[in-house]
C-alpha positions in Angstrom: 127.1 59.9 -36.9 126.1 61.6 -40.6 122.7 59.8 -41.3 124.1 60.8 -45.2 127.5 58.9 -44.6 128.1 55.9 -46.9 129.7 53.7 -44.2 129.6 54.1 -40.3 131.8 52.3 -37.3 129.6 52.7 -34.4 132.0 51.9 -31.3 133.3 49.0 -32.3 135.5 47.1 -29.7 137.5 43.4 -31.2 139.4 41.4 -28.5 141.7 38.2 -28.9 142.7 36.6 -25.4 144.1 39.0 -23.1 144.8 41.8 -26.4 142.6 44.5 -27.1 142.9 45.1 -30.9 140.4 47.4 -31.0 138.3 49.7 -28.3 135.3 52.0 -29.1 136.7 52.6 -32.6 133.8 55.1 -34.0 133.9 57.4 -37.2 132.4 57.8 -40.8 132.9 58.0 -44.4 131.2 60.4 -46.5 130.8 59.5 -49.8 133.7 60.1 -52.1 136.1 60.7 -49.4 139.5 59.3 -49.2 140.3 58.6 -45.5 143.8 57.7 -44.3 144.0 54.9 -41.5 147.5 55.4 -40.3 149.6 54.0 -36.8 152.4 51.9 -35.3 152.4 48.1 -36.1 149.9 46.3 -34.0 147.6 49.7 -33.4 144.6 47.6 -34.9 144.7 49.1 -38.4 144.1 45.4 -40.1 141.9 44.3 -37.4 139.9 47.6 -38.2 139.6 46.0 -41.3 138.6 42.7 -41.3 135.2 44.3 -39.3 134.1 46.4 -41.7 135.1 43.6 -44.4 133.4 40.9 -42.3 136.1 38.5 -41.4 135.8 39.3 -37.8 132.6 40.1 -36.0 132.9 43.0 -33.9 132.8 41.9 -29.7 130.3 45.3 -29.2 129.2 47.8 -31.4 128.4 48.1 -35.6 128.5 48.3 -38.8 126.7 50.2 -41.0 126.9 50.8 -45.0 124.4 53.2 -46.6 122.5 53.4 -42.9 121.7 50.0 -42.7 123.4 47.5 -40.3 125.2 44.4 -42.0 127.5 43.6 -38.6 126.4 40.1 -39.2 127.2 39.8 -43.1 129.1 37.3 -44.1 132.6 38.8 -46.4 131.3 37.6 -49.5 127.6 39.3 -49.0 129.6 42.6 -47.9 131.2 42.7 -51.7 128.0 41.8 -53.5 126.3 44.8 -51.2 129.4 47.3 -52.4 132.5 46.8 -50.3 135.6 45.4 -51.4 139.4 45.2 -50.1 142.4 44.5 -51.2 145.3 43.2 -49.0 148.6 43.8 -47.8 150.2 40.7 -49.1 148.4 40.1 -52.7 147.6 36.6 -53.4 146.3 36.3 -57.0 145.8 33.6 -59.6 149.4 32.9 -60.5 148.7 30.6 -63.4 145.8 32.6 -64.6 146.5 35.7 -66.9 145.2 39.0 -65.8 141.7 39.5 -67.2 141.0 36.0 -65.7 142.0 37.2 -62.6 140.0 40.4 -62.8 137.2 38.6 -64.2 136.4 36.1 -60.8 136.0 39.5 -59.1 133.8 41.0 -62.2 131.7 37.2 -62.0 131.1 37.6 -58.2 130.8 41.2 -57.8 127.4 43.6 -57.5 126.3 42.8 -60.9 128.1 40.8 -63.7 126.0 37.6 -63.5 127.4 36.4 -66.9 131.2 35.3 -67.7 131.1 37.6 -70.9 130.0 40.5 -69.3 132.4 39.7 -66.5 135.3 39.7 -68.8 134.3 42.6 -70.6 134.6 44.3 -67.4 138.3 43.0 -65.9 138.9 44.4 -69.5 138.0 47.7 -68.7 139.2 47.9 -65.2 142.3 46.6 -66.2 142.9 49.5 -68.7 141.8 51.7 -66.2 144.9 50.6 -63.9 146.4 51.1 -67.0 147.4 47.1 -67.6 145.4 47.0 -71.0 148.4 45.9 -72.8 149.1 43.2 -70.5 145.6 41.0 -70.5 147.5 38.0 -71.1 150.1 37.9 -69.2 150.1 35.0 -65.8 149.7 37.1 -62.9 152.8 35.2 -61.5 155.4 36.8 -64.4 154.4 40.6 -62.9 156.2 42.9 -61.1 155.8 43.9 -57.6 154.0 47.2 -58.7 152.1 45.7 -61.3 151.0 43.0 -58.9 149.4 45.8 -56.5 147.8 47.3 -59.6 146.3 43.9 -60.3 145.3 43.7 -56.8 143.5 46.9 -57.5 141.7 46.1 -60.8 140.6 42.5 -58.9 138.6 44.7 -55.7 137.6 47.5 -58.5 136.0 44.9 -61.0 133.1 43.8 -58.0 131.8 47.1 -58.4 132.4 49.2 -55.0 130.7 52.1 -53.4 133.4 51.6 -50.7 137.0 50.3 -51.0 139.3 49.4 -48.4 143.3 49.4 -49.4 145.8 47.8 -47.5 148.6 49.4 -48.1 148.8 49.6 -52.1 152.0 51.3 -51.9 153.8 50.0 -49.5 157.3 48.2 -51.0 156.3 50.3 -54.5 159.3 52.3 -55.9 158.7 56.1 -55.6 157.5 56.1 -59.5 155.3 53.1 -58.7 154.1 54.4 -55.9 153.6 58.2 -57.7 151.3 55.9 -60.3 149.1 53.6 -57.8 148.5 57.2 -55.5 147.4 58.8 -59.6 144.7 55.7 -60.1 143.7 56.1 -56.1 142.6 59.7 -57.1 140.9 58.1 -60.5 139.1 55.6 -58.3 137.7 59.0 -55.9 136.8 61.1 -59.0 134.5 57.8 -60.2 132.5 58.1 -57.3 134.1 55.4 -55.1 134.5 55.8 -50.9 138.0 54.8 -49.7 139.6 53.9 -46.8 143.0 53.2 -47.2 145.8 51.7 -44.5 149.2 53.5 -45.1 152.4 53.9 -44.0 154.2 55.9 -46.7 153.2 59.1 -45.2 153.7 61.6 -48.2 152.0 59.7 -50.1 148.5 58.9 -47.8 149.0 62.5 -46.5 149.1 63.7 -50.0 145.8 62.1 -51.4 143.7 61.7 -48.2 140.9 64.2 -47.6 140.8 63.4 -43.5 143.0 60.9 -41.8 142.4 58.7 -38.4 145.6 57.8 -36.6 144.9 54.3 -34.3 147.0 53.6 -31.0 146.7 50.3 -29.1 143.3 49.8 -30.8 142.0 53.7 -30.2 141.7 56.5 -32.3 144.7 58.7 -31.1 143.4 61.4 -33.3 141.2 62.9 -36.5 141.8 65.2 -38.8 143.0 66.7 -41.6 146.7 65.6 -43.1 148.2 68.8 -41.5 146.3 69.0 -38.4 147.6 65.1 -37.5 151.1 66.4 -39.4 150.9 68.4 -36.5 149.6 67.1 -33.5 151.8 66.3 -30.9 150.6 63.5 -29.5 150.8 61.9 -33.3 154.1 63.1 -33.6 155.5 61.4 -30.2 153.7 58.5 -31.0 153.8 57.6 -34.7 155.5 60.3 -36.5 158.8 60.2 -34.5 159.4 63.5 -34.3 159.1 64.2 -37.7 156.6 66.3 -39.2 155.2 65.4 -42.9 154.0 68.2 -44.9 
């Protein structure tokens, strides 16, 4: 492993029962590096997840973020630390409008200790996703693409050195999906590590800087989009037979 990598998976293995989600999963993330986590359903892409977010403690091996090991953290000491996630299905504050939304994950973030500085900030992230016209608006009158932007500005606003997306642009339109992939690449020129679960391929293999394809809970392969685009053993597994420039 890179001793200068911002966050390191050190052979992880996860098992539930009888299934092996994950087995000696190991790889890093230099900073500012977009890395694309891509495979079949049930390849242990989510599972992957919820270790390095801290839901699930690993069965063997470790975590490490900015070389030191926080396998045991808790979720919530993860995000103050500087790791954040959003998720597939995006649950937010339906009655609340959107800088209160953005504002929890401001107040309990890295470093916004006050509720004025905390709403200054969903303010700013929120133009940032470019929602600034829209602070108060319920989060439950939103679109389906505005909804994953709002899921966006809620993990941006705690402050990250790494971010974790769960598929962002999955169910997105092509134009929605063209705009969440242009703030994905605003989020990497800020300075901001990202690992991000996809299954749209032009559009992960489009903005990702290395990708990691998982297979019954193993890497499969690493790479570069078009060294995966064209790996075989990707291609018979995952890619159908289909390469994806």
């Amino acid at each position: 492993m890179n001793n200068e990598s911002v966050l390191q998976v050190n052979t992880v293995s996860k098992r539930f029962g009888g299934l092996q989600a994950l087995k000696d999963v190991k790889f890093d993330l230099a900073p500012n590096e977009i890395l694309g986590l891509i495979g079949p359903n049930g390849a242990g892409k989510t599972t992957l997840f919820n270790v390095i977010a801290g839901v699930f403690k690993p069965d063997s091996g470790s975590i490490l973020y900015q070389n030191k090991d926080v396998t045991k953290f808790r979720p919530d000491k993860r995000c103050k630390i500087g790791i954040a996630r959003t998720f597939q299905i995006t649950k937010p504050f339906n009655n609340m409008n959107l800088v209160d939304n953005v504002s929890v994950g401001a107040y309990f973030g890295k470093q916004h200790t006050s509720i004025s500085s905390a709403r200054k900030r969903a303010e700013e992230i929120l133009d940032f996703v470019g929602m600034g016209d829209l602070l108060d608006v319920e989060a439950k009158n939103l679109s389906i693409g505005n909804r994953k932007k709002l899921e966006l500005a809620r993990a941006l606003a705690t402050e990250p050195e790494v971010l974790l997306l769960d598929e962002v642009i999955g169910g997105l339109t092509p134009t929605e999906g063209n705009e969440v992939v242009e703030i994905i690449k605003k989020i990497k020129q800020s300075g901001v590590s990202i690992i991000m679960i996809e299954h749209v391929m032009k559009a992960v293999m489009g903005v990702s800087d290395r990708m990691i394809v998982l297979n019954y809970g193993q890497i499969l392969a690493e790479g570069t989009p078009k060294e995966i685009a064209e790996n075989p053993q990707v291609i018979e597994a995952y890619l159908g037979g289909v390469k994806h420039a």
